[in-house]
FIPA-509461 format. One record per residue (C-alpha): residue in three letters; x, y, z. Coordinates in Angstrom, 1 decimal. Example, Ala and Ser with C-alpha at 12.3 -4.5 7.8 and 13.67 -1.06 7.14 Angstrom:
<atoms>
 mitor      X      Y      Z
   ALA   12.3   -4.5    7.8
   SER   13.7   -1.1    7.1
</atoms>
This chain:
<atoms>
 mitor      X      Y      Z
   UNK  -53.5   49.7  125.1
   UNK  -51.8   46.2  125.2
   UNK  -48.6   45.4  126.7
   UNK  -45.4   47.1  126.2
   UNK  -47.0   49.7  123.9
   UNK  -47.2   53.3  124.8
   UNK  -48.8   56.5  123.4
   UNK  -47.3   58.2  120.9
   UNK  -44.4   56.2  120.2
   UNK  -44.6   54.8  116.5
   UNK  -41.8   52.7  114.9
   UNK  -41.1   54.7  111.8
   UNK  -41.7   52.6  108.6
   UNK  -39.3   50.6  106.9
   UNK  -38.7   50.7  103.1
   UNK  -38.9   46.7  102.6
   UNK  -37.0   47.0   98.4
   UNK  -33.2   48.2  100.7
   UNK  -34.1   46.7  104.0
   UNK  -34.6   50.2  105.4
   UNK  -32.7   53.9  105.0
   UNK  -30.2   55.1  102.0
   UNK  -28.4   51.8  101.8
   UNK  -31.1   50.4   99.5
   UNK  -31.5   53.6   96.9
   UNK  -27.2   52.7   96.5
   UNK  -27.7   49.3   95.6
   UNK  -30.5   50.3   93.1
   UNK  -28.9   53.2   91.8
   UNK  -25.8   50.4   91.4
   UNK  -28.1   48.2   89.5
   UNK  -29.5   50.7   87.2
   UNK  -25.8   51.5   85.9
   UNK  -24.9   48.1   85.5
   UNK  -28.2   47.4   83.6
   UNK  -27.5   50.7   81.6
   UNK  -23.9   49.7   80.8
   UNK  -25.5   46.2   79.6
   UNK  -27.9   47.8   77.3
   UNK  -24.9   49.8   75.6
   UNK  -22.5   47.0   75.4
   UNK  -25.7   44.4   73.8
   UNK  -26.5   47.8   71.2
   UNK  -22.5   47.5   70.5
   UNK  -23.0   43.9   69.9
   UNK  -25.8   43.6   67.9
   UNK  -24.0   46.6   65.4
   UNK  -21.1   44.1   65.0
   UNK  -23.3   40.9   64.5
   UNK  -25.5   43.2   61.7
   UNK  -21.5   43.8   59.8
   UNK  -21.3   40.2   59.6
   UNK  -22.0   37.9   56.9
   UNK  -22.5   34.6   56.2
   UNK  -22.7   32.0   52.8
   UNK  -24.5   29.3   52.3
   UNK  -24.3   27.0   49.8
   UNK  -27.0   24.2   48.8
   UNK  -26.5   21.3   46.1
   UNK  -23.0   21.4   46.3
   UNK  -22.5   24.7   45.6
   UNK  -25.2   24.9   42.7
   UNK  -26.5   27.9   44.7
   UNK  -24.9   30.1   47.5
   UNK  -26.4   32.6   49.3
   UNK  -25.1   35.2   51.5
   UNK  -26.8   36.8   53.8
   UNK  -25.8   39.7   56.3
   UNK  -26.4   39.8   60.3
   UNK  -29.7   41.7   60.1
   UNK  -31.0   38.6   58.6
   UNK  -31.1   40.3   55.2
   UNK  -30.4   38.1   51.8
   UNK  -27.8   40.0   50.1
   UNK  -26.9   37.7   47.4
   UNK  -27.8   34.5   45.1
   UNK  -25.7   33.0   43.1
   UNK  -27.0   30.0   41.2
   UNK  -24.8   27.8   38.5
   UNK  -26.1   28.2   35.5
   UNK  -25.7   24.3   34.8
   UNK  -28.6   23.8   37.6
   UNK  -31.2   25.8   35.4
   UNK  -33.0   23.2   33.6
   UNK  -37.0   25.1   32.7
   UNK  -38.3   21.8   32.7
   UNK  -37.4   21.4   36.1
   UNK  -37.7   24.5   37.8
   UNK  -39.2   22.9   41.6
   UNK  -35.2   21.6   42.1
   UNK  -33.7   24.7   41.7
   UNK  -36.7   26.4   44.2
   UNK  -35.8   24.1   46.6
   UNK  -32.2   24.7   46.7
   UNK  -32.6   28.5   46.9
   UNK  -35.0   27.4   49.8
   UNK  -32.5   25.2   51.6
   UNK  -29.5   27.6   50.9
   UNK  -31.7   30.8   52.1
   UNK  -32.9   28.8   55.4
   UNK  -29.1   27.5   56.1
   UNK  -27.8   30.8   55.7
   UNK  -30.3   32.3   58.1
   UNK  -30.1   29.9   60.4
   UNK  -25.8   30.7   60.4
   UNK  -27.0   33.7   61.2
   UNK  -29.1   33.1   64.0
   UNK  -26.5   31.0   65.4
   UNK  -23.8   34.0   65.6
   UNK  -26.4   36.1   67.1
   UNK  -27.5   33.6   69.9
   UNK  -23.7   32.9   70.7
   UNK  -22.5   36.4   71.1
   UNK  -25.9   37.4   72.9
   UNK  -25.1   34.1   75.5
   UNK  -21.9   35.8   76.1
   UNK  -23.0   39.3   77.8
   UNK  -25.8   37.3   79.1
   UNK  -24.8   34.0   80.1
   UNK  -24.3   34.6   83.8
   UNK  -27.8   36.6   84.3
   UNK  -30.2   33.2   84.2
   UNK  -32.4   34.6   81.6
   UNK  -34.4   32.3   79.5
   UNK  -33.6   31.9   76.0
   UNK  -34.7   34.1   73.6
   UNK  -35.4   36.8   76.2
   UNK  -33.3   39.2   74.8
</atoms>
């Protein structure tokens, strides 16, 4: 046997996660609940953010479109002084550019109210 060691006597292992005993099953026990109130207060979130709605308008108001927070279209509206069948390309594109702006209003309200539960946590974007 080396030095300073003697039979039988062990040192009892050591749970490395708590730094030993109970104290570290409290702490992760802790975490879980705040992780588990986090989870409910993001689901309350995202209901509010999928009530909203936002407008968009393209070609100065030649053709709005509202969409709701679960990224759904739920409306076009297009002046009838824009419909021209000979030139039927301009009034794609602004449906395009009135579709993507209203989306992306969308997407913006979603990341902003998202940053606020999580904005202290570090995570990287898009993560949740």
């Amino acid at each position: 046997m080396g030095k300073g060691m003697k039979a039988g006597k062990r040192k009892p292992p050591q749970n490395r996660v708590g730094g030993g005993g109970g104290g570290g099953q409290a702490a992760q026990m802790a975490q879980m609940k705040q992780i588990q109130a986090m989870q409910e207060e993001m689901a309350k979130v995202q209901a509010e953010i999928d009530e909203k709605e936002v407008e968009a308008t393209a070609g100065g108001g030649a053709v709005s479109v509202r969409a709701n927070g679960k990224k759904e279209i739920v409306a076009i509206t297009i002046d009838p002084d824009v419909m021209d069948k000979d030139d039927t390309e301009m009034l794609q594109d602004l449906i395009i550019v009135a579709v993507n702006e209203a989306l992306r209003q969308i997407e913006e309200i979603s990341s902003s109210e998202m940053a606020k539960l999580t904005g202290g946590l570090g995570l990287p974007e898009g993560l949740i």
